[in-house]
N, C-alpha and C positions, 0 to 999 in steps of 0.2 A: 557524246563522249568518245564515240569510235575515231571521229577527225580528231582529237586528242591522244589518239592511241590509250586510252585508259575508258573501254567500254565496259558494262556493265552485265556481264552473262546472267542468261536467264535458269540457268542451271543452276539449283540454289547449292550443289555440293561442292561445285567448280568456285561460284562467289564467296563460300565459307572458307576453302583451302586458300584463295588469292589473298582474304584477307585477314587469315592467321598469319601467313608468310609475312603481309605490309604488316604486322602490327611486332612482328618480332623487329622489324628492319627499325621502324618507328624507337623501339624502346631500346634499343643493343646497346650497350656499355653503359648503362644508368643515365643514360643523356637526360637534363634537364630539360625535358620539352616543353612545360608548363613556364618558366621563365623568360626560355626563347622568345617564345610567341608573344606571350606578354611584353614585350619590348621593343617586338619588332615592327619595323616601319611599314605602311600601304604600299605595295605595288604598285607603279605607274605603269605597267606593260600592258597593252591592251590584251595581248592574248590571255594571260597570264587571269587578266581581271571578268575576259567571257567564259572562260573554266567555271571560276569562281561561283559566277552567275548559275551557270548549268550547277551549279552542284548546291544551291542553295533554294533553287526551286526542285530540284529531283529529288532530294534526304526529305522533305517533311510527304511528300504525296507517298514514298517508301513506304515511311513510318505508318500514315492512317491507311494505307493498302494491307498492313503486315507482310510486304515481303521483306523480311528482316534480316537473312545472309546477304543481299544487294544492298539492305538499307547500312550496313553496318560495312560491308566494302567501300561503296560511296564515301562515307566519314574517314575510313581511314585516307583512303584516295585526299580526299578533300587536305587532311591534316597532313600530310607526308606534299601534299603543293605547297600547302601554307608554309612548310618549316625548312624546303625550298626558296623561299624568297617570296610567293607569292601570296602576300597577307592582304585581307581588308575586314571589313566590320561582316560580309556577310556568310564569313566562314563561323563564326560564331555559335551557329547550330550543329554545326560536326562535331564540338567538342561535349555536348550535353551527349552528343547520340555513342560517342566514344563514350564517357562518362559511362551510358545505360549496357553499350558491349562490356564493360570492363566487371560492373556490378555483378549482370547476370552470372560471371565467372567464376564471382565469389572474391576480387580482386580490389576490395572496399577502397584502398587504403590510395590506389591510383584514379579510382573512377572517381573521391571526391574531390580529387585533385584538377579534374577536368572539370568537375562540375564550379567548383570556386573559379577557374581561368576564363569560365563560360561568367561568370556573376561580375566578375572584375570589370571583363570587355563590355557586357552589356551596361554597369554603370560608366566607363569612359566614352561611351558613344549611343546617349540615350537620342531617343525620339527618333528612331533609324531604323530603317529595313529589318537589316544585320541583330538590333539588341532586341525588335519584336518577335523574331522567329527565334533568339537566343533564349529567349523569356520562356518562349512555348517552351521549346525545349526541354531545357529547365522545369516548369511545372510538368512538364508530362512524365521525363522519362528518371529524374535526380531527386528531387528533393525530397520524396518521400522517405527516404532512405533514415535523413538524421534530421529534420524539420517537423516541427508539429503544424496539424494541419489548418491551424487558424496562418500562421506564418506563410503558408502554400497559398489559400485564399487570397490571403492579401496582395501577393506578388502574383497572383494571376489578376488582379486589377490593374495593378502596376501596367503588366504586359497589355492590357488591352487598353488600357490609355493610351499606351507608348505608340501601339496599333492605328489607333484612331488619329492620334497628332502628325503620324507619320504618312499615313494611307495605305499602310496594312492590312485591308480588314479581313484578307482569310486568315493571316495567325491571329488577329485579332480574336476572331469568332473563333477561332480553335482552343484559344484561351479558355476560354466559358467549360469546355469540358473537366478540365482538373479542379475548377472553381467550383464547378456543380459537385463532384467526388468528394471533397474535401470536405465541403458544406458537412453533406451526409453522411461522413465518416463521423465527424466532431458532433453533429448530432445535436447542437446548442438550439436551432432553429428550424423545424422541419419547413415550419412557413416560409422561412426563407429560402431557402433549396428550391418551394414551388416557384419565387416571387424569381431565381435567377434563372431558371429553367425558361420561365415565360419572355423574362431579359434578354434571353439567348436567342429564343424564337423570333424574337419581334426584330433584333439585329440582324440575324442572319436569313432572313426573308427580306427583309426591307434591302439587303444587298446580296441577294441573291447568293449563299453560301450555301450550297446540298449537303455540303462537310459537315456544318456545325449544327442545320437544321436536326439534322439525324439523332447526334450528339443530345439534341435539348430533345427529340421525342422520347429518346431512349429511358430518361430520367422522368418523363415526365408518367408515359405510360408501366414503366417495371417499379416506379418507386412512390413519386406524389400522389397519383390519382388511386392505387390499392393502398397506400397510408391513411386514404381519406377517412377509409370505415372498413370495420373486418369484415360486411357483405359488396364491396366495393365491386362491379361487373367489371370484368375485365373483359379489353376491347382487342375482338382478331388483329391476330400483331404476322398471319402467315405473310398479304402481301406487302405490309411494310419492311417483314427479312429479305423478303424475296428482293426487292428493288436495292436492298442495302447490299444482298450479296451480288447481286450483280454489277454494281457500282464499284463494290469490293470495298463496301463500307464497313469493316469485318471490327470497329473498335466501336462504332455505332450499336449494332449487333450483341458482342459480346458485354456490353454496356450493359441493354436490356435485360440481360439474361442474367448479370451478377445482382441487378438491382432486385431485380421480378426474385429471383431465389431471397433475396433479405427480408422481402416484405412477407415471403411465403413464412420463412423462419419465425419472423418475431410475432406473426400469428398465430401460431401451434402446426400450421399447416407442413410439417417435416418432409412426408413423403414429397408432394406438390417442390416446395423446396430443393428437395435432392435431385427432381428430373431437369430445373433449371440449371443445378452448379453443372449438372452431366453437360447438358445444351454447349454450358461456356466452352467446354474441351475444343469445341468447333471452330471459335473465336480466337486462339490463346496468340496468335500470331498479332493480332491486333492489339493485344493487352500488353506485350513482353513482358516488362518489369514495372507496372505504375500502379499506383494506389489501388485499384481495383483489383488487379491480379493480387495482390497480399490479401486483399479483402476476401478474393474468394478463396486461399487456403486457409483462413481461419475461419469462415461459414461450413467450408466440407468438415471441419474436423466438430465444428458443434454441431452441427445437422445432423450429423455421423451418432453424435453421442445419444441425440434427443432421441435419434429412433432408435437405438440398442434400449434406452430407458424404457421406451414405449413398446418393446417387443416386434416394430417391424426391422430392425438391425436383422440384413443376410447374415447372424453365423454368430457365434458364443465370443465370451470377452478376449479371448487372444489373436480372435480374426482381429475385434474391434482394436485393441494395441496393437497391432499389424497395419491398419489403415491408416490410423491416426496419430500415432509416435514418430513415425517420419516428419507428417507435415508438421508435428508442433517442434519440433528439431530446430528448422527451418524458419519456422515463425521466431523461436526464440534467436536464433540468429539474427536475424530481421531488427527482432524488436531488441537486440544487444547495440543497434546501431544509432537509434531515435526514439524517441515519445510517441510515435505512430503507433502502432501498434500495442503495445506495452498492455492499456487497459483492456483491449480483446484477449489478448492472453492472459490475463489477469481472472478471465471469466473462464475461459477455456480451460485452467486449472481446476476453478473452482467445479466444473462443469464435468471433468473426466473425475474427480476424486467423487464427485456425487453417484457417477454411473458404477466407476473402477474400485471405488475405494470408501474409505470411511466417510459415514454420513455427517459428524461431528466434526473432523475436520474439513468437510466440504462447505460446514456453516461457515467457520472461520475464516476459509477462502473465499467463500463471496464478500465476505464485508472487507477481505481485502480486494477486492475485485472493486466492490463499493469507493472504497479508499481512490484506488487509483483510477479510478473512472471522475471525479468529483476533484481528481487534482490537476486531470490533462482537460477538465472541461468539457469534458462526454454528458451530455446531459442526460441525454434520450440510453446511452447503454447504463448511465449508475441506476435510471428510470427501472429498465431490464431486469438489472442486478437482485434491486431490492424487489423486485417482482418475482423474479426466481429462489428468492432466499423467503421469500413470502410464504410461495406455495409451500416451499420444503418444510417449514416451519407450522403449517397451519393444523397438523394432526398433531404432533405433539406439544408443539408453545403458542395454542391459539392465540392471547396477547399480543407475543411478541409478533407474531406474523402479520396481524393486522395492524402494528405499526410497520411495518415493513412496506404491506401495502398501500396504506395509507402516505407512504413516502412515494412510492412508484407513482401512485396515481398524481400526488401535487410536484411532482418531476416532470410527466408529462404533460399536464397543462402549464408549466413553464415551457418546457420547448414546444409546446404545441403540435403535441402530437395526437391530434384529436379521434384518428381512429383506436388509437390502444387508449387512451381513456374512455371511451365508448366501450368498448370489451372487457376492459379491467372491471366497470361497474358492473356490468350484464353477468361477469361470469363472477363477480364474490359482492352480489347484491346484500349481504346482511355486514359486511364486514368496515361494507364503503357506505350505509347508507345516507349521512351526512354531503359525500360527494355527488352522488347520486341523486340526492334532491335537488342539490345544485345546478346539475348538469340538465334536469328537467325545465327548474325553475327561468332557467334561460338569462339571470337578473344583469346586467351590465353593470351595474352598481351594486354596494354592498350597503346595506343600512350605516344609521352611524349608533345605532344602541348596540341593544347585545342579541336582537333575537338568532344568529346564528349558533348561542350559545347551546350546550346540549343540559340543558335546567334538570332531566332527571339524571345523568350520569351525575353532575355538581350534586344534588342531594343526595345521592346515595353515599358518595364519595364521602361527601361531608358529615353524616350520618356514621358513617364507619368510623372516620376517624376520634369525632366527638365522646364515640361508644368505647373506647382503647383508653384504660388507664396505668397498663402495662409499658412502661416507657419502651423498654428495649423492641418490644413488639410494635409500640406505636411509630418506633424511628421508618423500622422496614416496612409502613404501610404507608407512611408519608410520600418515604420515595419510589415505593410501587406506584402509589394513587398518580404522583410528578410525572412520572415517564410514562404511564401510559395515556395519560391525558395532554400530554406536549408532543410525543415522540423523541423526545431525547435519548440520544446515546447513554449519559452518564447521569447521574444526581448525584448531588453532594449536602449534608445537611453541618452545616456548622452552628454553633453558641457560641454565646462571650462568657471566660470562666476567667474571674479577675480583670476583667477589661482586654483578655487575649482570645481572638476567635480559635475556639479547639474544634475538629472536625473529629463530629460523633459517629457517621455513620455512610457511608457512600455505596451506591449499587449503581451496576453496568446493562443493559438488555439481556438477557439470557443467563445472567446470572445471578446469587444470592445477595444481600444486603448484607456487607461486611460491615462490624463495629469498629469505631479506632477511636484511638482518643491521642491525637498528636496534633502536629500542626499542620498548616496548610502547604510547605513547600515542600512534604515526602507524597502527595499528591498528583501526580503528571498532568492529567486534565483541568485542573482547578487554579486560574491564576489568581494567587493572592493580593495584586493590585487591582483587579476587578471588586473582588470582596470588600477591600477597604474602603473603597470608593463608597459600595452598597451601605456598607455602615456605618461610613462617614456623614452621606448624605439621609440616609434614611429613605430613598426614593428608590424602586424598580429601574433596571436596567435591562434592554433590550440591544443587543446587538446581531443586526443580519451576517455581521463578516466581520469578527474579529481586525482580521488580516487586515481588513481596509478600511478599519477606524481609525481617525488619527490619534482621538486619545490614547489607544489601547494597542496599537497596531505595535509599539515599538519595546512594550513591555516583554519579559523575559519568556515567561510562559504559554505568552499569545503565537511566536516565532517559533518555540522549541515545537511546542504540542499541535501547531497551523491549527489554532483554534478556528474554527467559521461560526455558526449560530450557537449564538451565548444567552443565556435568561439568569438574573441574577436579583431575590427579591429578598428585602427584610425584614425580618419576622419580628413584630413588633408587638410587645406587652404593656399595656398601661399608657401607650403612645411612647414607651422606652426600646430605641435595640435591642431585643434580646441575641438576634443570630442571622442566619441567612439562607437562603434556599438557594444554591446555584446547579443550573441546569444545562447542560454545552451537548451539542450534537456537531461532529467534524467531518461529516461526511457531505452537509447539504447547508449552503447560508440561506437567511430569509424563511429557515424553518420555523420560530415563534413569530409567526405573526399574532394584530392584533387580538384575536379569538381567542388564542392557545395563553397568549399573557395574561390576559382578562381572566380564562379561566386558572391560569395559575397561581393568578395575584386574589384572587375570594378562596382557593384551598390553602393557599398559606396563611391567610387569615386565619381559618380555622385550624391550622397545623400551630399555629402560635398557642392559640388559644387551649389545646389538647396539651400541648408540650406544658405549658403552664400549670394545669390539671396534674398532667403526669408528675410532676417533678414534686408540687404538690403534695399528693398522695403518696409519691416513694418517702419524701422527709415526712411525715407525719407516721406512715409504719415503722420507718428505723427509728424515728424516736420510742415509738412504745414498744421496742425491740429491746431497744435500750437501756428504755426502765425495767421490762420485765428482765433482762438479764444482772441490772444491778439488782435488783429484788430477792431473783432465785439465787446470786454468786456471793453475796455478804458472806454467809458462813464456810463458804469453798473459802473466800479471800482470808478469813482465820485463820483456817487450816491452813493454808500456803502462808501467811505470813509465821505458823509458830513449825512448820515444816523448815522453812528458809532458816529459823535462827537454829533449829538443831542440824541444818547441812550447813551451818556456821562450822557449829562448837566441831563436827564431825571434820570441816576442810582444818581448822586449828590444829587436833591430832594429829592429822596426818601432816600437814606440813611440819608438826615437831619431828615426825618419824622418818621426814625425809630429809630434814637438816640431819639427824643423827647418822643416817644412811651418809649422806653428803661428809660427814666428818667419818663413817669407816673407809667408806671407799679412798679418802686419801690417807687414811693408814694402811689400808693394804700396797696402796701405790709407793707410798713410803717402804713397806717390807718387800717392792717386788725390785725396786733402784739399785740394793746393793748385787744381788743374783744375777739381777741382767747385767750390770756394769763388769760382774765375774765373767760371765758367760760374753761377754764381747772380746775380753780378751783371751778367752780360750781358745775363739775364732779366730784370733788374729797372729797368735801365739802357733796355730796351727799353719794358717798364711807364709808366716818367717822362716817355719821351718821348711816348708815344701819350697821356697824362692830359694835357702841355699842348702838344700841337702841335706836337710838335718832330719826329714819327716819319714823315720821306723815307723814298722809297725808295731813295735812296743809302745814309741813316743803317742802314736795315733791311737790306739788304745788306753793310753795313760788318759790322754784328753778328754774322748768322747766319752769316759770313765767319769771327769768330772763335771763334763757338760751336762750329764744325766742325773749328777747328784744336786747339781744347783736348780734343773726343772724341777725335780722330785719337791725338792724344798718351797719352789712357786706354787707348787701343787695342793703342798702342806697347807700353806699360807689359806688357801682359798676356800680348801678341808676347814679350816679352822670360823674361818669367817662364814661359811655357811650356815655351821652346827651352832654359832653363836648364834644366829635370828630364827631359828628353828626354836616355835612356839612349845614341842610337847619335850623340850632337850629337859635332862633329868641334871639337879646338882648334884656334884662330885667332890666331896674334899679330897685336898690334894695335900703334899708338906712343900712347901718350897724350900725348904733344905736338903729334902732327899729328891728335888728335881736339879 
């Protein structure tokens, strides 16, 4: 680059200052740089095009060395030739690596702007040099940002095809590192993380790649092989750092050590944990800004939290908000940008309100932690979640906790995560014992009867409820028996009243069995096209994912509420509908499996059967409620009816006395029309005179003389009407000729 005049100092404060300087020069007067480039034509100058060269094999060896003031000068360098006149396809990684300068900066809104110029180029000029190392790029140091990381995955295949078609194979193989991150972030597949790890190995040995070899030990040793089992031997990793630090394989390295701290994490193993995330600090040049470096500030701040909970946290809870209130600042910025993160923070809240704060609401924020862990397809953290909301749960709402667990535990034998189902049994063997037999029994198959069924929990259950003739009590025991024997989030118990399903009674996890008696669309979790169906057909309904049935998928309240596992069964009397048991859990699909329905579908048999009883026994007490109260009230009903005809005769009086009232009242009104029609124009009379000069004080005197004799007189009027309705008034003969 020196024959260029544009070398590269190894001074990283000298390479920082040259290339703040090229990046102001770069952006001065709002120049559209991002269109330019995009439009503009390839260089045919040879010099012009061995720059180019050098600068597309020296930016990515920058990048996995961590020297990142030279790696971020070079880029600029590189874009300020290209916007020069000298463009072709293999500048294309300058602009991911500007993209990753511009983020660290906090500059979102330009670096995604590079990162799209970089996605553009590489689809106009696919299977090439230029759009393979653009791809890396891209996965390594951009899309984490505003992409989820199935989306990241997928385009690091993209790139390593692109690699392969083209005869790239070191971006190719450098590819495999973001692919293996991502995996592990999303958590869907832990098998698969080991299956691409090995992928990567077998690629990058078989062509000789030191690069990517590293890359796939790194994951394979700090994350799949201590996943395998919570006593998993961990194998000396001193002189595989050694050779990595020598190499200056420092994202190799700092790999291991984000991974090895996660698995210490999700083991209880905290301390072990936190001397890992320390380790990374060594790394950080090799991480800059990519999925793993995020990953390790939201592992310090829950690592942080676990050991404050557990008493080895250095220092009381405002050191601990001192530590950790920055980095979740941070994180929330982050996760303001994309779905990446979002569900770690999601936990991390839940996580510091447990340590920090109310324990009640720390419930609530795991299951929103649950929520959005099970909406971005986390499998292995919602696995976590309800594991953690397990434990917290387990002293005061045993119940609920061992559904909780019992979710963690069949989350991670979906993404196969076979060491934390190994330990989740070991360490709550009474709660999981069902899984636990399982897990011994080793069976690859599952019968097709029902011995997996739990025959004394169903009798007991069935027992209880058969013993309940108390309806309102029998409702809340129906849908306690429902959810803790499915795991469902919600129940819902409806009847047909006049051939209209009315929703008698509904209960949540953790909380009480409320009564309602309305209909089914003031209900949020309960689609009433679901129901109808159920009682149309008279047949059980099983849905693993709502969302992605076709029947159902498009219905109102399947979309509003992102229903996932639905159970929905008819309670059937005499072989008649009577009603319906519906049961939805929204946090996990493929939750009622066969087992869970079977046993739903014999307790709502006998929930039919109780209800029947019940209703039963209520109409048979109110009828002889009924008679006894006609029996005892015959004689009250006499009295009321010869009470009713004397508050007759009594309302008759009184309405004669108030038509009479009615005829004084407008004879007094009658006697007060002429006094006031006096008295208006006395006021007025007084008015004339004060407009021309005529108003003495004799005259004003005269007046208010006769204003006071015509009140006196309303006065009389009223004097007189009063002492006439006055009950003890004495007669008086009077002569009307000497009045």
């Amino acid at each position: 680059m020196a024959y260029f005049g544009k070398d590269i100092p190894a001074n990283a404060e000298e390479a920082k200052a040259r290339m703040e300087k090229l990046m102001e020069d770069i952006h001065a007067g709002g120049r559209d740089v991002w269109g330019a480039i995009l439009d503009m034509p390839f260089s045919g100058e040879r010099r012009s095009k061995i720059e180019l060269k050098f600068y597309s094999e020296l930016i990515p060896d920058l990048y996995m060395s961590g020297l990142v003031p030279q790696l971020y000068l070079s880029a600029a360098q590189s874009t300020a030739h290209c916007l020069a006149g000298g463009m072709d396809e293999s500048v294309i990684y300058s602009f991911s690596i500007m993209g990753l300068n511009l983020g660290e900066q906090g500059r979102f809104e330009l670096a995604f702007r590079y990162e799209d110029l970089a996605r553009d180029l590489c689809a106009r000029h696919p299977d090439t040099f230029g759009a393979t190392r653009g791809i890396n790029g891209i996965v390594w140091c951009n899309m984490h940002s505003r992409s989820h990381p199935r989306d990241i995955a997928a385009y690091c295949r993209q790139g390593i095809q692109c690699g392969k078609n083209c005869g790239d194979l070191y971006n190719a193989g450098l590819s495999y590192g973001p692919l293996m991150w991502n995996s592990q972030v999303l958590g869907a597949d832990l098998a698969a993380v080991a299956e691409i790890a090995a992928e990567c190995l077998d690629f990058s040995r078989k062509n000789q790649l030191e690069f990517s070899v590293g890359l796939a030990e790194a994951v394979q040793k700090g994350w799949v092989e201590p996943m395998a089992s919570p006593t998993a031997s961990l194998e000396p990793m001193d002189e595989r750092l050694a050779l990595w630090e020598s190499r200056n394989h420092v994202a190799s390295a700092g790999s291991y050590f984000v991974h090895l701290a996660l698995s210490h994490y999700y083991y209880g193993r905290h301390a072990e944990a936190a001397r890992c995330l320390e380790a990374v600090n060594r790394y950080l040049s090799g991480l800059t800004d990519n999925v793993l470096k995020r990953q390790w500030y939201a592992f310090r701040v829950l690592n942080a939290l676990r050991l404050y909970r557990g008493g080895l946290f250095d220092g009381g809870a405002e050191r601990l908000r001192a530590a950790v209130d920055p980095l979740i600042g941070q994180l929330e910025t982050w996760a303001g940008l994309g779905p990446l993160l979002q569900p770690y923070l999601a936990l991390i809240r839940a996580e510091r309100e447990c340590a920090l704060g109310d324990i009640k609401e720390a419930r609530n924020l795991y299951l929103d932690a649950i929520e959005t862990a099970h909406g971005q397809g986390y499998l292995f953290l919602a696995a976590y979640a309800n594991e953690s909301l397990g434990e917290l749960l387990l002293e005061s709402h045993p119940a609920s906790a061992e559904n909780f667990l019992r979710e963690a535990l069949e989350l991670y034998r979906r993404c196969r995560a076979r060491g934390k189902e190994i330990q989740l049994l070991e360490k709550y063997p009474d709660a999981l014992e069902e899984g636990r037999k399982a897990l011994a029994a080793e069976a690859p198959e599952q019968p097709e009867t029902l011995p997996s069924l739990d025959t004394e929990y169903l009798m007991k259950s069935a027992l209880a409820l058969s013993a309940e003739i108390d309806l309102d009590t029998l409702l809340d025991r129906i849908l306690t028996v429902m959810l803790e024997a499915t795991g469902a989030q919600s129940g819902f118990l409806l009847m047909l009243e006049q051939g209209q399903p009315v929703l008698l009674a509904e209960r949540r996890v953790g909380q009480k069995t409320g009564e309602r008696r309305h209909g089914m669309a003031e209900a949020a979790e309960l689609s009433p096209g679901i129901v109808q169906y159920v009682l149309r057909t008279k047949n059980p309904l099983v849905l693993d994912d709502a969302l992605a049935a076709p029947e159902f998928r498009n219905l109102p309240k399947v979309g509003e509420a992102r229903l996932r596992s639905v159970l929905c069964l008819p309670l059937l009397q005499q072989g008649q509908v009577a009603g319906a048991l519906y049961l939805e859990n929204r946090l996990s699909p493929g939750l009622f499996g066969p087992d869970k329905a079977r046993m739903a579908e014999l307790l709502a048999a006998q929930a039919a059967i109780s209800l029947e009883n019940a209703r039963l026994i209520r109409e048979m007490r109110q009828a002889r409620d009924q008679i006894a109260q006609l029996n005892a009230g015959l004689e009250q009903r006499v009295k009321d009816e010869v009470a009713q005809s004397r508050e007759k005769d009594h309302l008759l009086i009184r309405q004669s006395r108030l038509a009479v009232m009615g005829e004084m009242i407008g004879n007094i009104a009658h006697q007060w029309r002429q006094p006031l029609n006096a008295l208006g124009l006395v006021l007025a009379n007084l008015k004339d005179a004060e407009q021309f000069g005529e108003l003495t004080p004799d005259y004003l005197e005269t007046q208010v003389a006769n204003g006071r004799r015509l009140v006196e007189r309303m006065s009389h009027t009223i004097d007189d009407f009063r002492r006439f309705f006055r009950p003890d008034k004495r007669k008086e003969r009077f002569s009307l000729k000497r009045r």
